[in-house]
N, C-alpha and C positions, 0 to 999 in steps of 0.2 A: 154359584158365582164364578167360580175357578174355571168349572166347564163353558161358561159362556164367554170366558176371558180368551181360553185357549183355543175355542174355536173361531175368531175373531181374529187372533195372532195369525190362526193357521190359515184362515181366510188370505189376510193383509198379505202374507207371505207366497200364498198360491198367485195373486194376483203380481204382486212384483216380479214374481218368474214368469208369469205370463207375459207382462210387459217388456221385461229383456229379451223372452225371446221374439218377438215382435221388431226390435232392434237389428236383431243380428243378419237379416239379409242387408241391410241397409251399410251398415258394419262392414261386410263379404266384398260389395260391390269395387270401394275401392282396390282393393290387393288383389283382386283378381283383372279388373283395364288396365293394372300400369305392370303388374307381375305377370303372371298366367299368360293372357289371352298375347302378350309380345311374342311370348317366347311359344307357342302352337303356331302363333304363325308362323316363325321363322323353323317351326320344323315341317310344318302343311307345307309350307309355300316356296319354301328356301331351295327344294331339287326341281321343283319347276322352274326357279327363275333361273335357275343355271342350266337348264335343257333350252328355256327361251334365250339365253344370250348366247348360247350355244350358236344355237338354229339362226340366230341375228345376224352372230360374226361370220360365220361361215357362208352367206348369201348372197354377202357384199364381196 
């Protein structure tokens, strides 16, 4: 009876962790669009827009 209990337990308990992790991209998503991915851009993107404004002011 004990054995059938604990593997039951241990079932219910494999399954909740499976289920959290199932969760955690969804989880990720936000901190990374409002955190992360601002701040790559602004180091991707940030020497090109000032070689573009560069290149803008100086044409005029």
């Amino acid at each position: 009876m004990l054995r059938v209990q604990s593997d039951e337990l241990r079932d219910k308990r494999r399954q909740r962790a499976e289920e959290a992790a199932l969760k955690i991209p969804v989880l990720l998503i936000f901190p990374l669009a409002f955190c992360i991915f601002p701040a790559m851009f602004v180091v991707l993107l940030g020497p090109a827009a000032i070689r573009i404004f560069r290149d803008l002011s100086g044409a005029l």
